[in-house]
PLY file of the C-alpha trace (Angstrom):
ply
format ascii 1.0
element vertex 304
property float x
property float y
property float z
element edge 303
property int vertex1
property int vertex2
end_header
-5.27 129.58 122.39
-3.59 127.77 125.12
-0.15 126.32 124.27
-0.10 122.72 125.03
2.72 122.36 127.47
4.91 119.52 127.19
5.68 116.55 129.77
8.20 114.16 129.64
8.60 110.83 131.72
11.83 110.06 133.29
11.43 106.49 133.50
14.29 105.15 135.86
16.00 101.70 137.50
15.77 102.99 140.85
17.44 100.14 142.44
20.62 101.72 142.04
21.87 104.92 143.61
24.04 106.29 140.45
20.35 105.97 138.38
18.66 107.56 140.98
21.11 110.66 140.99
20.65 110.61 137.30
16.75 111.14 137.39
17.16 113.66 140.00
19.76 115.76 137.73
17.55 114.98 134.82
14.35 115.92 136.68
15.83 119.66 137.47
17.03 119.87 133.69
13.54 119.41 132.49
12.01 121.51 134.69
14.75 124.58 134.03
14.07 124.20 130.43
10.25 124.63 130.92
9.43 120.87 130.67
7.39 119.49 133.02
9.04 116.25 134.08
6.70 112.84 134.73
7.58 110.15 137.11
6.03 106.97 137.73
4.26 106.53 141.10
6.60 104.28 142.51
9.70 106.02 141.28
8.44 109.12 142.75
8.73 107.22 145.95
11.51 106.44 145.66
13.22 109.60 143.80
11.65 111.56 146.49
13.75 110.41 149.36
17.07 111.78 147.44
15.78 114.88 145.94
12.90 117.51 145.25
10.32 116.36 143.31
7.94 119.28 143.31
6.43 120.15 139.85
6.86 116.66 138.72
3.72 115.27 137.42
2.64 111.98 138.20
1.75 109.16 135.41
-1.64 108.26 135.38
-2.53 111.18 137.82
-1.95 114.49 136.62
-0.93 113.04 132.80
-1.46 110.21 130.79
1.03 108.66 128.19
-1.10 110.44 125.06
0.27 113.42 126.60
3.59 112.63 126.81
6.28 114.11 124.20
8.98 111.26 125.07
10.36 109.03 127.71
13.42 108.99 128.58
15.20 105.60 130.02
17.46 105.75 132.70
18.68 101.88 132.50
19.74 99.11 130.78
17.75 97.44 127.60
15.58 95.58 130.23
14.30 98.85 131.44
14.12 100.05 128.17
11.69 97.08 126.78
9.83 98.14 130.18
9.37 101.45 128.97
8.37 100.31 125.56
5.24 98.20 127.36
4.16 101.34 128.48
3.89 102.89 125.53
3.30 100.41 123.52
-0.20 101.84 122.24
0.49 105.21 121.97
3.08 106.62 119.48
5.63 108.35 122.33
8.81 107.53 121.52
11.54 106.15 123.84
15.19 107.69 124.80
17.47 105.25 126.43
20.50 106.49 128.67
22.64 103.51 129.48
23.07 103.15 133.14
23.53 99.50 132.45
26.94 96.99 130.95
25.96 96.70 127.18
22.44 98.42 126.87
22.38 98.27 122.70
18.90 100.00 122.90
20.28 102.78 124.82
20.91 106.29 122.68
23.31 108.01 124.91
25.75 106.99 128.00
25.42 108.19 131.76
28.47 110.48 131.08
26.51 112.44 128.30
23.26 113.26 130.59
23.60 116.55 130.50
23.78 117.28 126.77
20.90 114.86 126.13
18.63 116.53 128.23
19.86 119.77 126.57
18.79 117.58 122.79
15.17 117.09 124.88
14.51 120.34 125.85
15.14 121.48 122.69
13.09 118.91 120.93
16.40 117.87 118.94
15.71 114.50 117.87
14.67 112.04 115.16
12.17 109.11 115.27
13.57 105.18 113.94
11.05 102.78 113.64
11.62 99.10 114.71
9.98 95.92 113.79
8.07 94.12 116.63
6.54 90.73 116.40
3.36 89.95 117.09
2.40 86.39 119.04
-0.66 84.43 119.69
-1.08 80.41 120.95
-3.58 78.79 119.38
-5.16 75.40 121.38
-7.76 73.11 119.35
-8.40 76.37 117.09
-8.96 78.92 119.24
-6.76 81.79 120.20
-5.73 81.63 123.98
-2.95 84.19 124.41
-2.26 87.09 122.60
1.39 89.00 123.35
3.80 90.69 121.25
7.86 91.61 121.94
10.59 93.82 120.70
13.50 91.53 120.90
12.12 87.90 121.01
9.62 85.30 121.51
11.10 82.84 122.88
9.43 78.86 123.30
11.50 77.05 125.70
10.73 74.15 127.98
9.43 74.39 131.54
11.74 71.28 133.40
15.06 71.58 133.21
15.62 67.74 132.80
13.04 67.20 129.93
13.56 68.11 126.10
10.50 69.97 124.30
9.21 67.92 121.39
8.85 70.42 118.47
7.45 70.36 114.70
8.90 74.05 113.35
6.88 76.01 110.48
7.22 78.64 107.85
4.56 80.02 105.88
2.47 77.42 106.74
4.77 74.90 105.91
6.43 72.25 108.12
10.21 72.71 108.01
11.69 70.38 110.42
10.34 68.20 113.70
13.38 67.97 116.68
13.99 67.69 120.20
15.33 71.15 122.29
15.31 73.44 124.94
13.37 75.73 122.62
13.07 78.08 119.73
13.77 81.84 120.00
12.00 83.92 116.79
13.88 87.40 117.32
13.99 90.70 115.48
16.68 92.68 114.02
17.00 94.64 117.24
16.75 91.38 119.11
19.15 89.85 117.17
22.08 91.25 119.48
19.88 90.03 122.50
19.41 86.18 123.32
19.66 85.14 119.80
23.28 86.56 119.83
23.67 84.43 123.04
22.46 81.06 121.00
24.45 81.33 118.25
22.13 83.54 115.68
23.43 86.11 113.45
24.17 89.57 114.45
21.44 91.58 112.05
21.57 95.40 111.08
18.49 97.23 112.69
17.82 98.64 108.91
16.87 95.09 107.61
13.21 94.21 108.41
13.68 90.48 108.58
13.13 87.66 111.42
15.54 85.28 112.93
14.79 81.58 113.41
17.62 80.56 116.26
16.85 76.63 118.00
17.96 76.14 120.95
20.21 73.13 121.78
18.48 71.04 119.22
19.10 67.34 118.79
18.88 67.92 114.56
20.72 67.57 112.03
19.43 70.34 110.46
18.75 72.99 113.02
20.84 76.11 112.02
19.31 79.86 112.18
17.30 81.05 109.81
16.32 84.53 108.57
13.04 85.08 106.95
11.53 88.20 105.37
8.84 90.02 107.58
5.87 88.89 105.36
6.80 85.33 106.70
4.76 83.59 109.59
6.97 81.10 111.87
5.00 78.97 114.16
5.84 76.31 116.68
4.12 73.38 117.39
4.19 71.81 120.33
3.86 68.18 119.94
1.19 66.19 122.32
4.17 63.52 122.72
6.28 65.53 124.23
7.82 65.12 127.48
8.29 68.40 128.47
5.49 71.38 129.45
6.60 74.45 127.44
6.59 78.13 127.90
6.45 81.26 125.68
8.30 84.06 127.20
7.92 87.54 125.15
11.30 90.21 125.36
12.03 87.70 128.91
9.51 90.00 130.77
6.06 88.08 130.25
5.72 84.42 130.25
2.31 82.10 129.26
2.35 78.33 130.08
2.06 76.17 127.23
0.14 72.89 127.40
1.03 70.02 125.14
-0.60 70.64 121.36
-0.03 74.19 121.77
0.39 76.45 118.39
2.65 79.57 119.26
2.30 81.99 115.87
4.71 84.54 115.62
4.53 87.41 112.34
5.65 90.96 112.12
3.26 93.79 114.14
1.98 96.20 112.42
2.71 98.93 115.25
6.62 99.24 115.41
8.52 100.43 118.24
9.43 104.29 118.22
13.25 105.18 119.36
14.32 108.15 119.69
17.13 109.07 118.07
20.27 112.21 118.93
23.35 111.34 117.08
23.85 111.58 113.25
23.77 109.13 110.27
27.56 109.24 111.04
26.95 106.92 114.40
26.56 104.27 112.22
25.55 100.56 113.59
29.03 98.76 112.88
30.86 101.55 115.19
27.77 100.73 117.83
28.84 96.81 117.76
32.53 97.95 117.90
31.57 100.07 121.14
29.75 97.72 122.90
31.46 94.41 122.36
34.33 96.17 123.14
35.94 94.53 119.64
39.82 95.09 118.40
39.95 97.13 115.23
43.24 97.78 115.80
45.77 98.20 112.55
42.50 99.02 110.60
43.54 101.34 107.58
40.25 102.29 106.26
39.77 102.96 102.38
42.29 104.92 100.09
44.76 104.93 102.67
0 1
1 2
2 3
3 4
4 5
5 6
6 7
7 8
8 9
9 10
10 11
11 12
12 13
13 14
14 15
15 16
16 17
17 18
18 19
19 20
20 21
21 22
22 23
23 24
24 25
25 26
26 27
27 28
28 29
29 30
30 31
31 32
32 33
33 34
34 35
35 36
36 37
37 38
38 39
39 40
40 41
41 42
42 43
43 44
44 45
45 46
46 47
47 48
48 49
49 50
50 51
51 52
52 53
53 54
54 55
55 56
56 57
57 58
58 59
59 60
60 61
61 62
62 63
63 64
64 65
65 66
66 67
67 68
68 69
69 70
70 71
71 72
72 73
73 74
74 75
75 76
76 77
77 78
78 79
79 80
80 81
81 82
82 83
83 84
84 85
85 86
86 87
87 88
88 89
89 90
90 91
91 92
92 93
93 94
94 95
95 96
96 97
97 98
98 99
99 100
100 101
101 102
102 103
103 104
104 105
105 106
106 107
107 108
108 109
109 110
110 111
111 112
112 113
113 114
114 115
115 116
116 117
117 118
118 119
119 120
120 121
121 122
122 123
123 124
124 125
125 126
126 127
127 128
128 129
129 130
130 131
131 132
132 133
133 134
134 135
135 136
136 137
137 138
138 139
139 140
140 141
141 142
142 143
143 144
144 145
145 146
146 147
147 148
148 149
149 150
150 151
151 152
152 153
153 154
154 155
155 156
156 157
157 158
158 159
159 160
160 161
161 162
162 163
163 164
164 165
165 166
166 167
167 168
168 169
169 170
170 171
171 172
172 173
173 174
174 175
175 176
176 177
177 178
178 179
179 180
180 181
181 182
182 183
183 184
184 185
185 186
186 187
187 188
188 189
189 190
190 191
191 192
192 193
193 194
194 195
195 196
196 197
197 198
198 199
199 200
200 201
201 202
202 203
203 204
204 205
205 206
206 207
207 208
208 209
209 210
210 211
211 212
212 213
213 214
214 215
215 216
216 217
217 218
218 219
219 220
220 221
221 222
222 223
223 224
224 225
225 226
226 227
227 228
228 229
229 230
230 231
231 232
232 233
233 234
234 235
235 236
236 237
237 238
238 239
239 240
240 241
241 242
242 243
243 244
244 245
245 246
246 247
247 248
248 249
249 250
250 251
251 252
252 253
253 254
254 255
255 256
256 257
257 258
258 259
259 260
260 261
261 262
262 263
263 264
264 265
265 266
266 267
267 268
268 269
269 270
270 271
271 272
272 273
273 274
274 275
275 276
276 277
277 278
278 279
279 280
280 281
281 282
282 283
283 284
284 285
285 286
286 287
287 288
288 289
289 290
290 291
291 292
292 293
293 294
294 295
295 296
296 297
297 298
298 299
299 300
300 301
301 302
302 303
């Protein structure tokens, strides 16, 4: 019987140099190791005028993402929820290498390449689920877009100058009716994303939940909400409004809304799989600590 040999993408920002470097190195790990490495068409372009790329496979010529074993993400968290488009129906999980500022989806940091790769080839790694949302806009009863995101769905108005009329929902229930830029409906791992940026609670990755964060609303009550993940949240938009809306899912893919549009937004069934290297011991508070770059300092810890 044939062994099944393994392939992993190297998905990459290739717009900068240092990234590019980084896929070559990690290219000639994988392929020392007995990997075959994967590029995308155009990043083989482009990886291919700083290095050797023969023995890389191409996506969607010589393999297709069923036969992947992982990806791994040279980037930022916008390359990462690239990535996770790709894959998102398959079950390959994703391996982010921050080549970015924050990058909170990221697993490892440029300067640890080397032993990463070393984790890949030998298959040392753990699989963490994350919740997704799923979307759909409804018009006069019938479904007209169907999406889904990682981070967020975001409704937000189309002209600058003009407020989006609103009537906000839970559970099939109206909560509250208000004037604002828009409404962003995020996950836990979204929740250190734009929600963050509008004010909404920073939420553990481990708690399947929703966030409710308005944007700029003219309410009195108009504070973030968290919901459990059996809850549907929908947005109305009202025919009086001003403003033409649009949904935007994880800030990659927008739809136009029209006037009268219902934007329904529940938990997906299909999570997000992230591949995981460090321990139970790299816990999430020391991650937020890290990244935010927060002071700690004079911290005793307990029974000290």
């Amino acid at each position: 019987m044939t062994e099944r040999r393994r392939c992993v993408l190297i998905l990459a920002h290739t717009g900068r140099d240092a990234t590019v470097d980084a896929a070559a190195s990690a290219l000639a790990m994988l392929r020392e190791g007995g990997v075959v490495p994967v590029l995308m068409p155009a990043d083989r372009v482009d990886i291919a005028a700083r290095c050797d790329v023969d023995g890389v496979a191409v996506l969607g010529e010589d393999v297709e993402v069923d036969d992947l074993e992982l990806v791994v993400v040279l980037g930022g968290d916008g390359t990462i929820l690239r990535a996770a488009e790709l894959v998102r129906n398959s079950d390959v999980p994703l391996l982010g290498v921050n080549m970015g500022h924050v990058g909170f989806l990221a697993e490892a940091e440029a300067d640890d390449l080397g032993a990463t790769i070393a984790r890949v080839i030998e298959q040392q790694w753990d699989v963490e689920l994350r919740r997704a949302v799923a979307v759909r806009v409804v018009v006069d009863d019938v479904v007209v877009h169907e999406d889904w995101a990682l981070n967020e769905a975001t409704v937000e108005k189309a002209a600058r100058e003009r407020m989006l009329e609103v009537v906000l929902e839970v559970d099939e229930r109206p909560l509250s009716s208000f004037g604002c830029d828009g409404i962003v409906v995020s996950t836990p791992t979204g929740s250190t994303a734009y929600a963050f940026s509008a004010g909404g609670p920073v939420v553990w990755p481990t708690l399947d939940a929703m966030l409710v964060v308005p944007l700029s609303a003219h309410a009195l009550f108009a504070r973030p909400l968290v919901v459990p993940p059996t809850s549907t949240i929908a947005v109305e938009v009202l025919r009086r409004t001003p403003a033409t809306g649009v949904l935007w899912c994880d800030g990659r893919r927008m739809f136009e809304l029209a006037a009268g549009a219902r934007i329904e937004i529940s938990a997906s069934p299909r999570p997000v799989r992230l591949a995981r290297i460090h321990s139970a011991q790299d816990r999430f508070t020391d991650r937020l600590v890290r990244k935010f770059d927060l002071p700690v300092g004079g911290w005793r810890g307990p029974g000290s």
